[in-house]
N, C-alpha and C positions, 0 to 999 in steps of 0.2 A: 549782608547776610543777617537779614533781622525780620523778625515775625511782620513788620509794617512794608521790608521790602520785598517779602513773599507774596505777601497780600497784593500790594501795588502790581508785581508781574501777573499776579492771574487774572486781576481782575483786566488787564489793559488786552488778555490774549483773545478774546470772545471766538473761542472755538468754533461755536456753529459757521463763524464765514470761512474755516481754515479746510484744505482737502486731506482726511486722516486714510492712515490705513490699520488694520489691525489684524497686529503678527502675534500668533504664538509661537513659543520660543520652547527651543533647548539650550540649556547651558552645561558646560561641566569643565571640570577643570584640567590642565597639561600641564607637562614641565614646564611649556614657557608664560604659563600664567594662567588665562581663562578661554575659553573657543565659546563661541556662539553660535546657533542658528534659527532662522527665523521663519516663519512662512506668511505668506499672505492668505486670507481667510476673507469672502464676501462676508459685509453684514454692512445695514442700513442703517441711518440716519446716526454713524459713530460722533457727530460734532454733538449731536443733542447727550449724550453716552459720558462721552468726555466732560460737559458741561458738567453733567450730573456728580463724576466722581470730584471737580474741585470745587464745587459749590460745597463738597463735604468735604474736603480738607479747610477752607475759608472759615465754616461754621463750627467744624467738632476739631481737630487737628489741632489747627494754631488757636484755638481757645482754651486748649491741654497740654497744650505742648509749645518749647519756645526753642526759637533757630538761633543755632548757636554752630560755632568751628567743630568740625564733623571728628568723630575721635572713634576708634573700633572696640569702646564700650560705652555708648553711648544708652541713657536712661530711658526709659519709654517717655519718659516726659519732655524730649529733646529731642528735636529733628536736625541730622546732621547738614551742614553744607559744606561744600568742597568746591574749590574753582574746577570747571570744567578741563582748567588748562595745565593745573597743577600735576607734577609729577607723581603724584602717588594715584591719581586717578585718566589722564590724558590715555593713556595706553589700554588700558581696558575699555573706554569708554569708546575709544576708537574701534576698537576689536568689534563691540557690538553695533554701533553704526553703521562699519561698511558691510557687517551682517543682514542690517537693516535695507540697505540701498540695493542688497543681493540676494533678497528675497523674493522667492519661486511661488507661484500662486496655489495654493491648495483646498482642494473640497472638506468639508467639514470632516466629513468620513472618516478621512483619510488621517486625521489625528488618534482616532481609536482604531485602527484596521494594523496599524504599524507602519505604517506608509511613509510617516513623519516619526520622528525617531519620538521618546517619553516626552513629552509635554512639560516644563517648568513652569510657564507661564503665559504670562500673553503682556502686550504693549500696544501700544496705541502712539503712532508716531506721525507728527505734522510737521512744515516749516511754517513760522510764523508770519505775519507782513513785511516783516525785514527779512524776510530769508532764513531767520535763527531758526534750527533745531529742535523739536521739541519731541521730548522721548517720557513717558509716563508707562510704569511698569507693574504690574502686580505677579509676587511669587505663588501663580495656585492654579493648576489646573481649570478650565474653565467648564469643556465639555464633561454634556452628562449621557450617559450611555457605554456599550457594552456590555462584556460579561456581568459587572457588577451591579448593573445599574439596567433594568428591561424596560423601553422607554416604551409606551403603548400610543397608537391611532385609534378615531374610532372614524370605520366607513361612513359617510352622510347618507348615501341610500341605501346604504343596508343595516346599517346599526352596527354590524360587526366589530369587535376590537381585534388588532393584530400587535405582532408588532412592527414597532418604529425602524425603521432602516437608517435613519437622520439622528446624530446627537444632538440636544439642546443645549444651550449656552445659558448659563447660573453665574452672573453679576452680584459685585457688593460693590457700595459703592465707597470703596477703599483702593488705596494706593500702594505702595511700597516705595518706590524713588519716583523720583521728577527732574529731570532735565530741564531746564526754562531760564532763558537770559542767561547764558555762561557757565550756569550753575546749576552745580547737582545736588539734591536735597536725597535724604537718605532719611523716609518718612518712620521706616517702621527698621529694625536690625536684618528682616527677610533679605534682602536685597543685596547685603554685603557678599552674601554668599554667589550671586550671581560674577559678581565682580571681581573678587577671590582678594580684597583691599588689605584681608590683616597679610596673606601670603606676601603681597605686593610691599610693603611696609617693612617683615621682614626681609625681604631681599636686599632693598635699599637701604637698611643695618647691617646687615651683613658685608653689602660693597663698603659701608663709608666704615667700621671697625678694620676690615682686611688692610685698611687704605694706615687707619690708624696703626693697626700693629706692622704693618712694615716698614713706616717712620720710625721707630722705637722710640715714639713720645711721649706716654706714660708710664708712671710707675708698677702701678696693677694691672696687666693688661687682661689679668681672668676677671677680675672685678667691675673692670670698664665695661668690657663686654658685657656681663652676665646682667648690669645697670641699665646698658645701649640695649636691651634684650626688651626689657620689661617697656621702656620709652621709643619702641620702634616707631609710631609713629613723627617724631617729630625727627627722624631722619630724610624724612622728602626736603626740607631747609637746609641739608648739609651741604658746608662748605669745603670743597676739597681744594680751592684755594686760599681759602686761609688756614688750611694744617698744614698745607705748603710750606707757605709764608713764617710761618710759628719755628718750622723745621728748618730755616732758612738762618734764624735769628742765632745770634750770641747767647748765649747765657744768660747774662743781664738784661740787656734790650726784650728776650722771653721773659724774664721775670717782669718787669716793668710792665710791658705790654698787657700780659695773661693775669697778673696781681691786679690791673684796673677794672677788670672784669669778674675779679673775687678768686680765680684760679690760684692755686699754687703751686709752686716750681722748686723745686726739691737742688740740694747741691749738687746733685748728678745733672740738672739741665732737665729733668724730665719732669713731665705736668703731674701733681700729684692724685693717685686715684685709689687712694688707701681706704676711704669711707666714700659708700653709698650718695653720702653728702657732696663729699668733691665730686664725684663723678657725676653727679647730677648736673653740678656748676658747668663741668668741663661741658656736657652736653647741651646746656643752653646754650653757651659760649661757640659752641663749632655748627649748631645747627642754628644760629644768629636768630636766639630769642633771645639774649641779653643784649640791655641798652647802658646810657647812663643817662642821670639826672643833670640838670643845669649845674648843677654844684660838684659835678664829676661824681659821685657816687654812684656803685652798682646798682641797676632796677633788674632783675629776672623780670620777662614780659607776662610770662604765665602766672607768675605769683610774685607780686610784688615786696621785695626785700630788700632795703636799701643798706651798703654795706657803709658804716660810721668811718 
């Protein structure tokens, strides 16, 4: 997940020999996360199209922007990445996929007539020489026409202008996510929305705190939460076997164990989560960002703090 290993997959994908389609899409969001649909739309030589939009990611993109572990505020100056397979993203990514593979062919028209539900976007989707996936997405309408937009012909033998019965299609050559080699890049923030990722992120804080306050293994359990709130992302790593494990322990053997990793353990048996600060620890700790050093001292992975 680095701006040299981006580079490396585009350059090795040479679109023009790959057979693309391109879908514009509806997205929007349900109770159980995000729906999809796609349609399939004629249009020519998409390999040369495609080419075009990652010659400009290669060029402008990762010359502004550098790939780093994908996070739901992430800076315009960072492009996110996420394993295609990871828990905070596999389920969504599915969702549009088999969206993909189940998409129904459509006349252009037919995007402005209503025929196909509001337009979010449009994709461009291949498999590569190995077979891998490759899913490239921009969030923007692409057709031009209808009521807002009067697209004119002009007759060749007769001069006459009318109007256009066909919308045109309006390209930039920009991105919003990219699918390629396992992984999901997250070019621009447009795209989260399609995915519904901060939704997805709280849920699974919400499963892994429920999980915590029914163990009765902290001290502050409003506080823990309200901490597990603001740091939902890094509950896709949560261990629900080792709050188990923890919940299983002695007293002392949880002290011992949870104090190796900076945690502390209150005379009642319970992890303490009185400050911001602990609950933070607590949260490395159970979502296994904390390590140790050769010399057994705590490292936090995300920010390195070694504890004396």
């Amino acid at each position: 997940m680095t701006n040299q290993g981006l580079s490396e997959a585009i350059r090795g994908l040479e679109p023009r020999g790959l057979e693309w389609s391109f879908l514009p899409y509806n997205s929007s969001k349900t109770r159980d996360g995000v729906s999809f649909m796609f349609g399939k739309c004629a249009m020519k030589n998409i390999g040369a199209w495609v080419e075009t939009v990652l010659d400009s990611l290669l060029s402008e993109n990762l010359s502004k922007q550098s790939v780093t572990e994908y996070s739901s505020f992430l800076p315009k100056e960072e492009i996110g990445a996420i394993p295609a397979s990871s828990l905070l993203m596999s389920e969504p990514l599915t969702e549009a996929l088999g969206a993909v593979k189940g998409a129904l062919p459509y006349n252009p028209e037919d995007f402005l007539t209503g025929l196909f539900p509001r337009v979010t976007g449009y994709a461009f989707y291949a498999k590569d020489k190995n077979g891998a996936e490759v899913l490239l997405m921009r969030r923007t309408n692409p057709f031009l026409g209808g009521k807002k937009q009067l697209l004119c012909d002009c007759e060749e033998d007769s001069g006459e202008i009318k109007e256009s019965l066909s919308p045109l299609l309006k390209f930039t050559a920009d991105a919003d996510f990219l699918l390629l080699d396992g992984v999901c890049y997250f070019i621009t923030a447009a795209a989260q929305k399609d995915f519904a990722l901060e939704d997805r992120a709280a849920a699974l804080c919400a499963q892994a705190t429920e999980i915590i306050g029914e163990c009765d293994l902290v001290s502050d359990f409003a506080r823990f939460e309200e901490t597990a709130k603001k740091q939902a992302r890094k509950f896709e790593d949560f261990s629900e076997d080792l709050v188990v494990s923890i919940g299983r322990m002695g007293v002392q053997a949880r002290e011992e164990f949870a104090g190796t990793y900076g945690v502390s353990v209150g005379s009642d048996g319970r992890l303490e989560t009185n400050t911001p600060e602990q609950c933070a620890l607590l949260i490395d700790f159970i979502c296994r960002r904390s390590c140790l050093d050769i010399y057994g001292r705590l490292a936090v992975a995300n920010k390195i703090t070694p504890r004396e």
